[in-house]
C-alpha positions in Angstrom: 38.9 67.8 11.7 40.7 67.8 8.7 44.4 66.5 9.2 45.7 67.7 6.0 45.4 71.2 6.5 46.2 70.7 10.2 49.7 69.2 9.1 50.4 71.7 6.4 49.6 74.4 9.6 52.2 72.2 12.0 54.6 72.6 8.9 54.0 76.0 8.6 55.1 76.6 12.2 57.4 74.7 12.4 59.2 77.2 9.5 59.4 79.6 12.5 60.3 77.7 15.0 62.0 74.6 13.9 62.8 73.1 17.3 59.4 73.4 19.0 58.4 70.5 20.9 54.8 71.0 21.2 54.5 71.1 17.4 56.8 68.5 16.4 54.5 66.4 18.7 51.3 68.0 16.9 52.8 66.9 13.7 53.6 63.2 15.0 50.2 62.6 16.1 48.5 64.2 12.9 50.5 61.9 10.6 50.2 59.0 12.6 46.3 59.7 12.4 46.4 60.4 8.4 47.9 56.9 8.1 49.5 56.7 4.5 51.7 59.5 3.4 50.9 62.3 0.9 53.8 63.4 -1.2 52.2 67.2 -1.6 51.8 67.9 1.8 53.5 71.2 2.9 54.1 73.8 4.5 51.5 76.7 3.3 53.4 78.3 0.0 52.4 81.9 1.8 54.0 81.0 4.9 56.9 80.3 2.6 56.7 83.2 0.8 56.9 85.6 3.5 59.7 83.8 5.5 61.9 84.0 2.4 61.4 87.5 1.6 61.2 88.4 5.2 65.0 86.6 5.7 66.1 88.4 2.9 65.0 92.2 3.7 66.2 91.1 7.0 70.0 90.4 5.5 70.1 93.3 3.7 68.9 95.1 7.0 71.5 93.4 8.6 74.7 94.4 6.3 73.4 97.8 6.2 73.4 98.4 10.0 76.9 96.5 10.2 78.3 98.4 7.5 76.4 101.7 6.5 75.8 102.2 10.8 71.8 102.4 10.2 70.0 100.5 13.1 67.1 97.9 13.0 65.8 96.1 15.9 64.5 93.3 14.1 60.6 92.7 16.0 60.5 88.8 14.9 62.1 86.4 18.0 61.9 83.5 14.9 64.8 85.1 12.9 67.4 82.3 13.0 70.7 83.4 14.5 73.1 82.3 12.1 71.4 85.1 9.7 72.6 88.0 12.3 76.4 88.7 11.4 78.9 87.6 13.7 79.7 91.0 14.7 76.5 92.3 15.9 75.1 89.3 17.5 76.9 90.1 20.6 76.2 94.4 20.3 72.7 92.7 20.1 72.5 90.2 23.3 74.2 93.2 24.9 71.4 95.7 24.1 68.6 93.5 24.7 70.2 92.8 28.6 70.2 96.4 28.9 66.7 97.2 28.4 64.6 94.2 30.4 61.5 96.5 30.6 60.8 96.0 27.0 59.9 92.7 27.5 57.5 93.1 30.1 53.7 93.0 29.7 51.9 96.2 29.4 50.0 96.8 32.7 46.2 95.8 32.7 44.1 99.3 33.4 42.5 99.2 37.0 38.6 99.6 36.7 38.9 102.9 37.7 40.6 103.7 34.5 36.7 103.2 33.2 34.8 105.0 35.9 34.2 107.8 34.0 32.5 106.2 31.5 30.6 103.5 34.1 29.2 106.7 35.8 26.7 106.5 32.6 23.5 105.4 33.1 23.0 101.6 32.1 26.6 101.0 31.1 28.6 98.0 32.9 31.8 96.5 32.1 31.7 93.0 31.4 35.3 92.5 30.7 38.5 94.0 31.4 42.5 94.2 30.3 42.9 91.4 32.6 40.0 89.0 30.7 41.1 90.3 27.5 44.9 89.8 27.8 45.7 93.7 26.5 46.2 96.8 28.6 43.6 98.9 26.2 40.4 96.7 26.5 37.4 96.1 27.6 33.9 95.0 26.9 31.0 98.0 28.1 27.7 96.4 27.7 25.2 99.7 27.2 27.4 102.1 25.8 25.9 102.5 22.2 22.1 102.2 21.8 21.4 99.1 18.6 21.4 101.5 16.4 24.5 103.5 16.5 25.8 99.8 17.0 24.6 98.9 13.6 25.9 102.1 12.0 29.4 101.1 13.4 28.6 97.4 12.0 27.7 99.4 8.6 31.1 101.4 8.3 32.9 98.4 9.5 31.5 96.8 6.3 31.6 99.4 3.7 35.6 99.9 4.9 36.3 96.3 4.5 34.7 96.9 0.8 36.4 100.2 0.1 39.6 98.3 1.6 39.5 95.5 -1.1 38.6 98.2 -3.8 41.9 100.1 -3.2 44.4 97.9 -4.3 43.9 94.8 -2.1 41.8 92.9 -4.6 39.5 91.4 -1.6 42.8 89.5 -0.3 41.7 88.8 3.6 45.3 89.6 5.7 47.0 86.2 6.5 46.0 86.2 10.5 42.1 85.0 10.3 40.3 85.0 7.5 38.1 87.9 8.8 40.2 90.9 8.9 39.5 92.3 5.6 41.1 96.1 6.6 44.2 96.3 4.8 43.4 99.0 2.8 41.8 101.2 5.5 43.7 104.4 6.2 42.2 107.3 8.8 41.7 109.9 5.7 39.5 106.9 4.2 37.5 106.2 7.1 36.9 109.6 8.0 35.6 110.1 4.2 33.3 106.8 5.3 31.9 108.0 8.2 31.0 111.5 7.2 29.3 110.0 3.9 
C-alpha cells in the first residue's frame, strides 16, 4: 500500500536488471497510481551502494584474472557485460557451455531420505524439498517437545543479540528485515548453547 516505497523498490530492481519487462510495467502502473511526480524518489541509496562497490571489486576482479591469471566466476547473472573485458567474455560463454549441470536445480530428497527420522513416535512431515523449493528441507511436526522448541527460540534470540553486539551495531542484513545473524559464527554459537 504505500507506492512510494514500492517505486523506490521497482527502481531498485531495475539497477539490476535494467531491461525487465515485468518491472518496468510495475513501475508504470505505480507512477500512474501516485499521480503527480516526486523529484526525490529513487532507487534505495543501499541498493546503490552495493551495486557500485560490487561493479568495482568486480573490475578489479576482472583485470586481475585477465592479466595476473587468477580466476573468479563472478556468482551475480546481473553484472552488465560491457564490464567483463573483451577478451574473457568469450573464455567465459565458452566455460559456462561446458558445464550445463551447474545450472540445474538441486534434486528434491525423496521422503525416504526422512524415514529414519519418521520412524519416531509422533513425528510426521508436513512439508518437503518439493513444497519448500530447496533440496535440504522440510517441515517435521513432533520432532522437539515445546520446550526444547523454546530453548532453540531462546538461542535464536540471544545470537541475534550477541550478533549485533559484535560489530554489527543491530544492522538487520539487507534481504528481510528479520535476519539479524550477521555476526553469528559456529565458535559463537557453540559458546551460546553451552551457556
Amino acid at each position: 500500500g504505500n507506492l512510494s516505497q514500492a517505486i523506490e523498490n521497482v527502481l531498485s530492481v531495475l539497477l539490476f536488471y535494467p531491461d525487465d519487462e515485468a518491472a518496468k510495467r510495475a513501475l508504470n502502473q505505480y507512477q500512474a497510481q501516485l499521480g503527480e511526480p516526486r523529484p526525490g524518489l529513487g532507487p534505495r541509496e543501499d541498493i546503490q551502494r552495493f551495486i557500485l562497490r560490487s561493479l568495482g571489486e568486480k573490475r578489479q576482479l576482472y583485470y586481475a584474472m585477465e592479466h595476473l591469471g587468477t580466476s573468479f566466476k563472478d556468482p551475480d547473472p546481473w553484472t552488465p557485460a560491457a564490464l567483463i573485458p573483451e577478451a574473457l567474455r568469450e573464455k567465459l560463454r565458452e566455460d559456462q557451455e561446458k558445464r550445463p549441470w551447474d545450472h540445474e536445480p538441486p534434486k528434491p530428497k525423496p521422503l525416504t531420505y526422512w524415514k529414519d527420522v519418521l520412524l519416531l513416535e509422533g513425528v510426521t512431515l508436513t512439508q518437503d524439498s518439493r513444497q519448500l523449493n530447496g533440496s535440504e528441507r522440510a517441515v517435521l511436526d513432533g520432532l522437539l517437545t515445546p520446550a526444547e522448541c523454546g530453548v532453540l527460540l531462546q538461542l535464536a534470540k540471544d545470537a541475534a543479540g550477541a550478533g549485533a553486539r559484535s560489530g554489527y551495531r543491530g544492522r538487520r542484513s539487507p534481504h528481510t528485515p528479520h535476519e539479524r545473524f550477521e555476526g553469528l559464527t559456529v565458535l559463537k554459537a557453540a559458546q551460546l548453547a553451552r551457556a
